[in-house]
Residue, then its C-alpha position, 0 to 999 in steps of 0.5 A: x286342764x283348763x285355766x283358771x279365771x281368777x288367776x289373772x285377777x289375783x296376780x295383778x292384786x299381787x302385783x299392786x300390792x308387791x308395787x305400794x310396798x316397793x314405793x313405802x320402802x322408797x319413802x322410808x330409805x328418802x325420809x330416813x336419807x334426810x333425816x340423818x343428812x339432817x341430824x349429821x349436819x346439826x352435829x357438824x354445825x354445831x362441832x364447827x360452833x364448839x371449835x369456834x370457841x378456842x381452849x385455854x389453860x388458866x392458871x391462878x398467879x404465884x404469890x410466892x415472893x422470888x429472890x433473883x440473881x443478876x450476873x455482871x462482868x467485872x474488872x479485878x484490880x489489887x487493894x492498893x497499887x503504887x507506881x514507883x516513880x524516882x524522886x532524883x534523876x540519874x542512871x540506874x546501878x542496880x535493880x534487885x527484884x523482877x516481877x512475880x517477885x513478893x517484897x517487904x515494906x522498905x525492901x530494896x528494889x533498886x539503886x540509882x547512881x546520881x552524880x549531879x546530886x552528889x556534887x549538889x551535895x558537895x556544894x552545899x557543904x562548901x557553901x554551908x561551910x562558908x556561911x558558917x565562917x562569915x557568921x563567925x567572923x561577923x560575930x567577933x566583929x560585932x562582940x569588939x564593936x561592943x567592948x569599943x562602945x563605952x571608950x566611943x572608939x565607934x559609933x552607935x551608927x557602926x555598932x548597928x551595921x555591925x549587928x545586922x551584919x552579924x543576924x544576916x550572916x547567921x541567916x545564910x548559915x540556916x539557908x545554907x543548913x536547909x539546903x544541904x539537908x533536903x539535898x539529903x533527904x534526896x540522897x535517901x531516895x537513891x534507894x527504891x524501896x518498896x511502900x508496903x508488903x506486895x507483889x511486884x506486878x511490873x519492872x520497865x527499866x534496867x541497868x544503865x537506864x537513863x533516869x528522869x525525875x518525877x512521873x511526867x518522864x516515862x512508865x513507872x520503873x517498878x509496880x507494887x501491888x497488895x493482891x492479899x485482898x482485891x477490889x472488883x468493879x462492876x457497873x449495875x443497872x439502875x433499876x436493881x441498884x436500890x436492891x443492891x445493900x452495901x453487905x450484899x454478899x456475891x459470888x465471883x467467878x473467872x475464866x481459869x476457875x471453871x468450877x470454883x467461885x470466890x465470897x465476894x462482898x459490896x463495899x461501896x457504891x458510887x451513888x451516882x449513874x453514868x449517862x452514858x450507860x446508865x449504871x452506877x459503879x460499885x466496888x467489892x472486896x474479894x479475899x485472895x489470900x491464897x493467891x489465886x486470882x490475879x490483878x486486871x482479870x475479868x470476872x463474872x460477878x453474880x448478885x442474889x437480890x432480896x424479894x418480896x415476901x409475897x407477889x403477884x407472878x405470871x409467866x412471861x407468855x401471859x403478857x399481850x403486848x398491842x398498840x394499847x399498851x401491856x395486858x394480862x388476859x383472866x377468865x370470869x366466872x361467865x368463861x368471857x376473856x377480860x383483858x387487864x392493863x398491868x405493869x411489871x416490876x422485876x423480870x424473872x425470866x420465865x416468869x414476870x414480877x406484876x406490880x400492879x393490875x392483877x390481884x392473886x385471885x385472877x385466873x390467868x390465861x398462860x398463852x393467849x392466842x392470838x387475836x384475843x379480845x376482851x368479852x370472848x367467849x373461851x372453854x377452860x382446858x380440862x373443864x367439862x366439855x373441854x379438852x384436857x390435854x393436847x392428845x384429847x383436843x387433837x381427838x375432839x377436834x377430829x370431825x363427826x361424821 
């Protein structure tokens, strides 16, 4: 069979046509290519523009006006205390009651043995005695020299010495009187006697002990102390003492109790601060008529201090602290950070007390990042177009493409 002509013709016409389709092909996939590079690197620049913008969680001021507790060490000491001293010297007899013991006022606690006061005693008598007997004599002198003067057996003179003999013997004989008598009253102290109902805390002597009147010879031989009430020492910071009322009731724990508290109540204060620590020393009276608490213990005392009725709070991570001083970082209507000097009036712990800078209507940032500046630009979390939680920025923050 012969071949045809126009098959050539139609095969090149194919082949042209198989060629611009190919080629149209090529530009749709470039332009198509392009394109879409074009749009994956305007989402990207934009994401990268989004992710500029850091989040943060605002939140409006606590109004609302906090009591506060403040927790100080203390010292326990009973509500009176004497240290029983010997008022004669001598050696101690007897001794009745040790420590732990609970006494009476006016109940013996021991007896000392002082020979060199018993002679005093015997002296003064025998002087005493003398005295009595020239005063008498100086009388009887003077009663004759009296009759004698209307025969003028004696001179006026006469009469005058016997008279100041007579006033002056009577002088020895009150002098002589006030001598034996204190020696006396020193004889009564041969008896230790307790001053008022107690507990004995401390005994330093015994039998045979050599002693010394007055305090400036050794410890004191026995110590009595009323622990039916207790007083309390704590030092308070300055800055809370005017919250601390006198009537201020606390609580009061030691270390024996783990579980229990003790009703304790502000008495009085010094009205002054130490220098030194800056504090003032304040005094609470505690009941222990159960006995439970003990004289000298450490004790833990906690104060609840009044508050405002209303406040402006923060939480203690709002605070900036930099070179220009303390700042609060709010969120304006335009999502722009505005930095706001404040001061603090209390410290809550968590949170902080605002004394001025800060009104209730402020939108704070809870926890700036760093480096934030006034006049930023910033995405509320969970407003439109911002991440709620920190599961939905983490999604956000992934990269398109």
């Amino acid at each position: 069979m012969p071949p045809d002509p126009k098959q050539p013709v139609l095969s090149r016409r194919g082949l042209r046509f198989a060629s611009l389709a190919a080629a149209a092909a090529a530009v749709v996939i470039v332009v198509t290519g392009i394109t879409t590079r074009k749009m994956a690197d305007a989402r990207l620049s934009e994401w990268t523009e989004d992710q500029a913008v850091p989040v943060v969680a605002v939140a409006a001021p606590d109004t609302r006006g906090k009591h506060t507790t403040i927790e100080l060490p203390g010292r326990l000491e009973a509500f009176s205390q004497a240290q029983i001293f010997a008022r004669v010297s001598g050696y101690i007899k007897e001794w009745k009651v040790d420590i732990g013991t609970p006494v009476k006022a006016g109940q013996l606690l021991a007896e000392i043995d002082a020979p060199d006061l018993d002679q005093q005693i015997m002296q003064a008598q025998a002087d005493l005695s003398s005295a009595q007997a020239n005063a008498t004599l100086a009388k009887a002198t003077l009663e004759r020299g009296q009759s004698l003067i209307p025969s003028g057996a004696i001179s006026k003179q006469d009469l005058d010495q016997r008279t100041a003999d007579a006033g002056n013997k009577q002088g020895l004989v009150k002098s002589s009187q006030a001598n034996l008598d204190r020696l006396r009253v020193l004889e009564k102290y041969k008896r230790i006697e307790a001053p008022f109902d107690g507990l004995v805390t401390a005994r330093a002597t015994d039998v045979g002990a050599l002693i010394n009147a007055g305090s400036g010879g050794g410890p004191a031989l026995f110590v009595v102390s009323d622990i039916t009430k207790l007083r309390a020492y704590v030092s308070v910071p300055q800055n809370y003492v005017p919250s601390v009322k006198l009537g201020t009731k606390a609580q009061l724990s030691v270390p024996e109790y783990k579980s229990k508290t003790f009703t304790a109540v502000v008495e009085a204060s010094a009205q002054s601060v130490d220098v030194a620590t800056g504090t003032t020393r304040m005094l609470l009276i505690v009941d222990n008529a159960s006995g439970e608490l003990m004289t000298g213990a450490f004790a833990n005392v906690r104060l609840e201090l009044p508050g405002p009725d209303s406040a402006v709070n923060v939480p203690a991570s709002a605070l900036i602290f930099d070179q220009s001083g303390l700042h609060v970082a709010t969120v304006g209507a335009d999502a722009r950070v505005v930095l706001k000097p404040v001061t603090i009036s209390r410290d809550l712990g968590k949170e902080v007390e605002i004394a001025s800078g800060l009104t209730a209507i402020d939108q704070i940032i809870t926890t700036p990042p760093d480096g934030i500046a006034s006049g930023d630009q910033v995405r509320i979390a969970g407003a439109a177009g911002a991440p709620e939680t920190a599961s939905t920025k983490r999604v956000q923050d992934k990269p398109p493409g």
